[in-house]
C-alpha positions as CSV (number, residue, x, y, z in Angstrom):
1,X,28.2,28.8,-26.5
2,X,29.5,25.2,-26.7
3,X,27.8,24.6,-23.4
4,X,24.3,26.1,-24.0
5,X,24.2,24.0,-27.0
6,X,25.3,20.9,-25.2
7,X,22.2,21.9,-22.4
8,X,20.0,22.2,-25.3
9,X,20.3,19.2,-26.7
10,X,20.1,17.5,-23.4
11,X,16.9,19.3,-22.9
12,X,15.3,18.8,-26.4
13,X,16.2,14.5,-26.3
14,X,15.0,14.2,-22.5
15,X,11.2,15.7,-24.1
16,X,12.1,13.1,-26.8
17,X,12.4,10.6,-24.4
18,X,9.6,11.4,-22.0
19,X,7.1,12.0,-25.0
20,X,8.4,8.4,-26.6
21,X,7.7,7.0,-22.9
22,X,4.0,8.5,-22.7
23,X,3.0,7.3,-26.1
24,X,4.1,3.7,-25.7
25,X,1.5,3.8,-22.4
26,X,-1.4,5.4,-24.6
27,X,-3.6,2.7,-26.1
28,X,-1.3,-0.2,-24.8
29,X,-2.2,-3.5,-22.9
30,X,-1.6,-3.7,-19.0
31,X,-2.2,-6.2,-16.5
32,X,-5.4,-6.3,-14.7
33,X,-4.1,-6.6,-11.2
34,X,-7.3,-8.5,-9.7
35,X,-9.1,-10.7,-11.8
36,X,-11.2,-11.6,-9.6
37,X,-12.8,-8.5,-8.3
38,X,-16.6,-7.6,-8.4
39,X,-15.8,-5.5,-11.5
40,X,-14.0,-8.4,-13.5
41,X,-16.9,-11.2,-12.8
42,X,-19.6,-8.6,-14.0
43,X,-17.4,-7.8,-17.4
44,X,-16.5,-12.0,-17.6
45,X,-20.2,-13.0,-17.2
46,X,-21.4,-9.6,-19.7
47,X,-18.8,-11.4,-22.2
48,X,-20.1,-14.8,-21.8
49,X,-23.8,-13.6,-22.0
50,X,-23.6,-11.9,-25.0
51,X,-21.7,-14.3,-26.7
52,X,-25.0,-16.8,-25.6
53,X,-27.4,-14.3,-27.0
54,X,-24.9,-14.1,-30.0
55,X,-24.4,-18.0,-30.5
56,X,-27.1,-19.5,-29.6
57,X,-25.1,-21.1,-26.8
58,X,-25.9,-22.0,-23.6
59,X,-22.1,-21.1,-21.6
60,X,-22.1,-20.8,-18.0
61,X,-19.6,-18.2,-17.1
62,X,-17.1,-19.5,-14.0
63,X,-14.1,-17.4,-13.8
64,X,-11.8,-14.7,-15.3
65,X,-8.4,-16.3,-15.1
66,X,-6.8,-13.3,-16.4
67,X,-7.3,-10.1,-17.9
68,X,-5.4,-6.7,-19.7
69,X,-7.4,-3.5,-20.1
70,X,-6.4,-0.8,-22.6
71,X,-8.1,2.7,-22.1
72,X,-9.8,3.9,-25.3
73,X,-12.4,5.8,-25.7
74,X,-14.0,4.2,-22.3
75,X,-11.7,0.8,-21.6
76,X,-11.4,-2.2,-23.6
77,X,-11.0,-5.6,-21.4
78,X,-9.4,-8.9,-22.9
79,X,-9.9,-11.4,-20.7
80,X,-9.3,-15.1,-20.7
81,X,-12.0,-17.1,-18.8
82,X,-13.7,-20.1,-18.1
83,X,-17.2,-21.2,-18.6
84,X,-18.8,-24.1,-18.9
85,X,-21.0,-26.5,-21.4
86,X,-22.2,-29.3,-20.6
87,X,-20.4,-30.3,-17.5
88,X,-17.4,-29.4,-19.1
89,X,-15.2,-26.3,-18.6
90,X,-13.3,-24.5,-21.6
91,X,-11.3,-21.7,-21.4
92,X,-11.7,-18.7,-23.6
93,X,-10.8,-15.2,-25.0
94,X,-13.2,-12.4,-25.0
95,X,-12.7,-8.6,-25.7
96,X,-15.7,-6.6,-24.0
97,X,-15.2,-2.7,-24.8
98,X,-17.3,-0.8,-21.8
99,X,-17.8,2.7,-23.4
100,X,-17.4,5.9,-21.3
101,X,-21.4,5.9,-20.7
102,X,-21.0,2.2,-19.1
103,X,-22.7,0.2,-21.9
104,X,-20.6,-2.5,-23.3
105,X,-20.1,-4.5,-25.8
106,X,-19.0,-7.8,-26.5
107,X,-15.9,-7.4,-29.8
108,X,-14.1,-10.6,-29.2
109,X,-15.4,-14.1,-28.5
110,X,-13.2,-17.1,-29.0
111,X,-12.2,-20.3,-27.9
112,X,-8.7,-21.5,-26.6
C-alpha cells in the first residue's frame, strides 16, 4: 500500500513538473537563431516602414542585430535594429506582430 502511494505521488509531481515545464514555453521570449535571414530583413524593414508611414520619418532600414519571437496568436517579433537618418545610424526596438493570415503589424517602435 505504502509503495503504490509512494508511485503515485511520483507520478502525479512528474505531470506537475512536465505541465509547469510546458507553460513556462507557452507565450515566452526565445532567441531568433538567424537574424539575418530573408524572413528577418522583410519583418526589420516592415517595422521600420510603418513606423515611417506612422512618424512621419524618413528611416532607412539596415539591419536586424537581434531578435526574440513569441508565438501568439500568429508570432510576435522584437527585434533590435538599425536604420538610418541622415547619414547617421541609430539602433532601435520594434515589436511587429505577423498574425496567422500573414498581415502584420507594427506594436512597438522605439529608440535605444
Amino acid at each position: 500500500m505504502a509503495q503504490g502511494h509512494y508511485r503515485l505521488s511520483l507520478l502525479l509531481a512528474s505531470i506537475v513538473l512536465v505541465s509547469v515545464a510546458a507553460d513556462a514555453r507557452l507565450g515566452g521570449w526565445e532567441p531568433i537563431a538567424d537574424v539575418n535571414s530573408p524572413h528577418m530583413r522583410e519583418i526589420g524593414k516592415f517595422a521600420v516602414e510603418e513606423h515611417n508611414k506612422l512618424a512621419a520619418t524618413k528611416l532607412k532600414f539596415q539591419s536586424v542585430i537581434k531578435g526574440e519571437s513569441q508565438v501568439v496568436a500568429g508570432t510576435n517579433y522584437r527585434l533590435t535594429l538599425t536604420a538610418e537618418i541622415g547619414g547617421v545610424s541609430k539602433k532601435y526596438k520594434a515589436v511587429v506582430w505577423e498574425k496567422l493570415d500573414d498581415t502584420k503589424e507594427l506594436t512597438s517602435f522605439q529608440p535605444l
